[in-house]
C-alpha positions as CSV (number, residue, x, y, z in Angstrom):
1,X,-68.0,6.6,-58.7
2,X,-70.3,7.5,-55.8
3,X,-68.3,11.2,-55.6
4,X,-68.3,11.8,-58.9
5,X,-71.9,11.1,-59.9
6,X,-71.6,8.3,-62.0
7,X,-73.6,5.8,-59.4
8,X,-76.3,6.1,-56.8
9,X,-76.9,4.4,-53.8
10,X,-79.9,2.4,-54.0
11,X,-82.1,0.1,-51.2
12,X,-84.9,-1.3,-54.3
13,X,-85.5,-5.0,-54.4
14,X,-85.2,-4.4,-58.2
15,X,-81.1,-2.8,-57.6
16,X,-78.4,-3.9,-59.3
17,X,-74.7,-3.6,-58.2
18,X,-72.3,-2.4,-60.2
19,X,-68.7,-3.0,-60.4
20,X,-65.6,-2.7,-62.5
21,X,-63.8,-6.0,-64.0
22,X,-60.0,-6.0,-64.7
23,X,-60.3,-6.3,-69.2
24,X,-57.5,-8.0,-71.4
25,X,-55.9,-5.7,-73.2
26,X,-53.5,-5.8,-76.1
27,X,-50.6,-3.3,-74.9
28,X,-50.9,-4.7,-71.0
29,X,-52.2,-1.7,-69.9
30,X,-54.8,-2.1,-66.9
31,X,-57.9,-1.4,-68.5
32,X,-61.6,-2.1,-66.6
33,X,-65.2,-3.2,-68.0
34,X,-68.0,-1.5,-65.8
35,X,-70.3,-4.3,-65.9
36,X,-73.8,-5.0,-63.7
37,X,-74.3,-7.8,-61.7
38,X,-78.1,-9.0,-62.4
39,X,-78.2,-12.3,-61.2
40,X,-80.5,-10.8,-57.8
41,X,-82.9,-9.7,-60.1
42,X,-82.8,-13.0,-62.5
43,X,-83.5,-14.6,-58.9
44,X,-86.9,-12.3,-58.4
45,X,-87.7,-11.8,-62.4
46,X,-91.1,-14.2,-63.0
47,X,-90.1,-16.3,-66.7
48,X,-93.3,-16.1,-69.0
49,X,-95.6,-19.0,-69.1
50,X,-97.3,-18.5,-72.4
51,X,-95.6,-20.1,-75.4
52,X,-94.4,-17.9,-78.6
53,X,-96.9,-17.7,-80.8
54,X,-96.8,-19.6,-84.0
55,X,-95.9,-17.7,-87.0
56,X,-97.6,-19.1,-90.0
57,X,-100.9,-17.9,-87.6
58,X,-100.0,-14.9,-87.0
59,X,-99.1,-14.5,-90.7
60,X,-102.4,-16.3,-91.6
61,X,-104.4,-13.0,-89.7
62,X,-102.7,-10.6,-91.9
63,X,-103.7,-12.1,-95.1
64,X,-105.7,-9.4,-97.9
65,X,-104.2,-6.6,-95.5
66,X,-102.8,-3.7,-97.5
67,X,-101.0,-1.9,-95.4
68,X,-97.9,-3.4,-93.0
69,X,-95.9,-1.0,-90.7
70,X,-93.1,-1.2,-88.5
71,X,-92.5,0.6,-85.1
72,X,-88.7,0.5,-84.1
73,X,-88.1,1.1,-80.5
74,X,-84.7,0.3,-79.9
75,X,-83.2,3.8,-79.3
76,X,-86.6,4.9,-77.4
C-alpha cells in the first residue's frame, strides 16, 4: 500500500495504523476490510468535561425568533 500510494508513513503522536482484516463473505472468496486502528489516539484524546446542554434552554433562547437556519457540514 506504501508502493502504490495508498498510505504514508507517519512518526505523529496523533498517527493511526492501518491494516487490512480478513471480511466474511457470501461466495468464500477472501475478501479484506481496510480498517484503522484508533485506540492510541482514544488513549491521548482528552473526553469533554462540560455537560450537554439542556434543550428546553436552549429552545427557551430562541423563542419570538423569526428566522431558523441550518448549516450541514457533513460532506465539508
Amino acid at each position: 500500500m506504501i508502493q502504490r500510494g495508498v498510505i504514508t508513513p507517519s512518526c505523529s503522536e496523533w498517527a493511526a495504523p492501518v491494516l487490512l482484516v480478513k471480511k466474511k463473505s457470501v461466495d468464500g472468496s477472501p475478501k479484506f476490510r481496510f480498517c484503522t486502528n484508533f485506540r492510541g489516539l482514544n488513549a491521548v484524546t482528552k473526553i469533554p468535561v462540560y455537560p450537554i446542554p439542556d434543550i428546553k434552554s436552549n429552545l427557551s433562547l430562541m423563542a419570538g425568533s423569526r428566522y431558523f437556519t441550518l448549516l450541514d457540514i457533513e460532506s465539508a
